[in-house]
C-alpha positions in Angstrom: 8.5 -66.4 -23.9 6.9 -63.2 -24.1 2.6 -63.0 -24.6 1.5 -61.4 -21.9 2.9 -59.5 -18.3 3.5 -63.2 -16.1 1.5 -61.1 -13.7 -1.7 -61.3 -15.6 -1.1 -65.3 -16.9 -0.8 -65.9 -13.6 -3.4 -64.6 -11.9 -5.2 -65.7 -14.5 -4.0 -69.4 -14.2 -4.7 -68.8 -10.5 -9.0 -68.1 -11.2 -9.2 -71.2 -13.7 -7.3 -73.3 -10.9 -10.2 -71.9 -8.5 -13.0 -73.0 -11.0 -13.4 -70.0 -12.4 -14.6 -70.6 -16.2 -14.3 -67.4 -17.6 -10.8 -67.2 -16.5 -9.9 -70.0 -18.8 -12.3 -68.1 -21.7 -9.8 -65.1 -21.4 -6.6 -67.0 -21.3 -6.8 -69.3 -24.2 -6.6 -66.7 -26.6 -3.3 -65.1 -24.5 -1.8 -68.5 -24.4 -2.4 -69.9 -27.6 0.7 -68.0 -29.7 3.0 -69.3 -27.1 1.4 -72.8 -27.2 1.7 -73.0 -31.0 5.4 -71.7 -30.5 6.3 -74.7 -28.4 4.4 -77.0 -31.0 6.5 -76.0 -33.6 9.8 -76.0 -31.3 8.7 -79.8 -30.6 8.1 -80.4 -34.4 11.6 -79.3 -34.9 12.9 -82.7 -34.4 10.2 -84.7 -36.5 10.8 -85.7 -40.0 9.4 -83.6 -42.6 6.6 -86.1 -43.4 5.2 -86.1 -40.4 2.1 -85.9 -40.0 1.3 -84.4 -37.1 0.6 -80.8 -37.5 1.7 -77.9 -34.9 -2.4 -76.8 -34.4 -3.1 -80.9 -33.8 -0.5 -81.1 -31.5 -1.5 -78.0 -29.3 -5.0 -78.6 -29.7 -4.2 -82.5 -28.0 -2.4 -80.9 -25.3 -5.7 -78.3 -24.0 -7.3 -81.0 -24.4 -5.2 -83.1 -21.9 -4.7 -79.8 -19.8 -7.9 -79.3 -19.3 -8.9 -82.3 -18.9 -6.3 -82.6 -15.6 -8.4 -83.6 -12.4 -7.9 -81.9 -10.1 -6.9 -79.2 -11.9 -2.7 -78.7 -11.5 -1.2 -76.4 -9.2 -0.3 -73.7 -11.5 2.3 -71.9 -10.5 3.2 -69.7 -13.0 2.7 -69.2 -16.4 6.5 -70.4 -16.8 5.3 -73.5 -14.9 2.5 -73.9 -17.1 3.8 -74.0 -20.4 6.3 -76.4 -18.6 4.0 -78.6 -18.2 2.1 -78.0 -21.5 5.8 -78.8 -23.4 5.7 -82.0 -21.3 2.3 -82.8 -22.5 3.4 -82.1 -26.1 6.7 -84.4 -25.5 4.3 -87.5 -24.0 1.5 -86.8 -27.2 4.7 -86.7 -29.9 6.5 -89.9 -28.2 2.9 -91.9 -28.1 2.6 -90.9 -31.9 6.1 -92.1 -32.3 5.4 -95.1 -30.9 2.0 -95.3 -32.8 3.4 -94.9 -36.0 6.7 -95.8 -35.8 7.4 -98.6 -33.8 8.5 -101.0 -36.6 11.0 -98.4 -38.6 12.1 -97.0 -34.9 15.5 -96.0 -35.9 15.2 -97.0 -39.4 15.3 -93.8 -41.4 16.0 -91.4 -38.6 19.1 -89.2 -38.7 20.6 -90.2 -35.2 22.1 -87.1 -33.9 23.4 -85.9 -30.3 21.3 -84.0 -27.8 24.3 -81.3 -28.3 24.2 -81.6 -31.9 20.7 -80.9 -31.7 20.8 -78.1 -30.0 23.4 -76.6 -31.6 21.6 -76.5 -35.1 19.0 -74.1 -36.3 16.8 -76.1 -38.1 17.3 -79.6 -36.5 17.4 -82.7 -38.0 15.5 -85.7 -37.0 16.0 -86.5 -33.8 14.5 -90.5 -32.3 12.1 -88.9 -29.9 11.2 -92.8 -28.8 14.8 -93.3 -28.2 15.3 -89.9 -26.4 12.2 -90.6 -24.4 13.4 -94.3 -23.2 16.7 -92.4 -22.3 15.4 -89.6 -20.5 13.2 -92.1 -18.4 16.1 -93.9 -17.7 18.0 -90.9 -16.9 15.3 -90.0 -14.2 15.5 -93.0 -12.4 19.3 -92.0 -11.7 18.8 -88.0 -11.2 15.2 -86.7 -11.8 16.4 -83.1 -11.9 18.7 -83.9 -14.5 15.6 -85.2 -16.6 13.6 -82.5 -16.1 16.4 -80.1 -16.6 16.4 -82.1 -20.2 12.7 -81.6 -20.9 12.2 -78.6 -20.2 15.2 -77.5 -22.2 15.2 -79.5 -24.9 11.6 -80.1 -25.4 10.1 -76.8 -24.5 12.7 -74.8 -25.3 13.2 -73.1 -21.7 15.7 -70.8 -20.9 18.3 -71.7 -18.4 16.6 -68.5 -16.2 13.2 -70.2 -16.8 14.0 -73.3 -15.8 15.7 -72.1 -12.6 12.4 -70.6 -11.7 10.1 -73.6 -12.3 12.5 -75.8 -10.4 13.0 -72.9 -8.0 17.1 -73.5 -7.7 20.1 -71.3 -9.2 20.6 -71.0 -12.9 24.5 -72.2 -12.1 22.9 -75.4 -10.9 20.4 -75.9 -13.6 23.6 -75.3 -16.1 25.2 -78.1 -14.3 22.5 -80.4 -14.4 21.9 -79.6 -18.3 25.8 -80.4 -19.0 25.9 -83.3 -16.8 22.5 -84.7 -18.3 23.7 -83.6 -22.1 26.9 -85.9 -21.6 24.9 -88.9 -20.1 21.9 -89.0 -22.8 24.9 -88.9 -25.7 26.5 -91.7 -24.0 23.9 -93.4 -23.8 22.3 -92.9 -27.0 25.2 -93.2 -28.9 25.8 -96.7 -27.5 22.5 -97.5 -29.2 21.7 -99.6 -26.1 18.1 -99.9 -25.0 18.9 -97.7 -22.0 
C-alpha cells in the first residue's frame, strides 16, 4: 500500500483525530487512490452485475469514517485503511443482505477462502455467508477473524497485519492458516455457522 511516506498519513491522521479540519482537507486527496484500491479488491468477489460501483462504495465508507464519534484512535495509516476495509466489508455485506437475501446462495459460485485467494480474478464469493462465518469464527478466536478481514477483505499483507495487531508476522501466519481451514470447514458444510 504505497500513497504517501506512513510518516506524513500519520501525522496527518493524528491533526484530524485532534479536530483539526484542514488536516482531513489535505488527506482525502492522499488517501483516496488507496481507498478506491481496496474498493475494487472488495468488489473482487461480487458478481459482475453488481451494482454497487468501487467510487459508491468508498464514498459510503468517508462517509461512515467521518461520521465516527469520537473520532477513532488512528494509529496508523495501516490501521486506518484497516478499519476503512472493515467499513467496506460491513457496507458490501448490508448490500448483500439488502439485495440478496432471497437468492442468498442461489447463483453464487461457492468457492473456498483458499480458493479465493489463490485466483487472480476471483469468482463470486457469498460475502453474507463469509460474513455469518467470520462472526461465528470470532466468537471462538477474535484474532483469527480479524486476521481474516484484514487479509481477505482489505487485502493486507501478512507484515501489515502484524503491525496493526502489533504481534509477529509468524503468529499472524498461523492465525491466517488456522482461520483459512476453519471458515472452509465450515462453509463447505453449508451449515448456518
Amino acid at each position: 500500500m504505497e500513497c504517501d511516506p506512513p510518516s506524513e498519513i500519520t501525522q496527518l491522521l493524528q491533526d484530524w483525530r485532534n479536530g483539526d479540519g484542514k488536516a482531513l482537507d489535505i488527506l482525502l486527496p492522499r488517501i483516496y487512490k488507496e481507498l478506491r484500491r481496496l474498493a475494487r479488491h472488495q468488489l473482487r468477489n461480487e458478481r459482475p452485475d453488481h451494482t454497487l460501483q468501487s467510487a459508491a462504495l468508498v464514498h459510503e465508507a468517508y462517509l461512515r469514517l467521518v461520521g465516527m464519534s469520537p473520532l477513532q484512535q488512528w494509529e496508523s495509516r495501516t490501521h486506518f485503511f484497516a478499519i476503512s476495509a472493515q467499513l467496506m466489508r460491513q457496507i458490501l455485506v448490508d448490500y448483500a443482505r439488502r439485495h440478496g437475501a432471497a437468492k442468498r446462495g442461489g447463483s453464487v459460485c461457492k468457492l473456498s477462502l483458499e480458493d479465493a485467494m489463490a485466483t487472480p480474478r476471483r469468482a463470486q464469493v457469498d460475502v453474507v455467508a463469509l460474513d455469518d462465518a467470520l462472526h461465528a469464527l470470532a466468537k471462538i478466536d477474535a484474532r483469527q477473524s480479524y486476521v481474516v478481514e484484514l487479509r481477505f477483505f482489505a487485502g493486507l499483507s501478512l507484515k501489515e497485519i502484524s503491525e496493526v495487531l502489533e504481534i509477529a508476522p509468524a503468529t499472524v501466519q498461523r492465525d491466517w492458516t488456522a482461520a483459512r481451514a476453519w471458515l472452509h470447514r465450515e462453509i463447505s458444510r453449508g451449515h448456518p455457522v
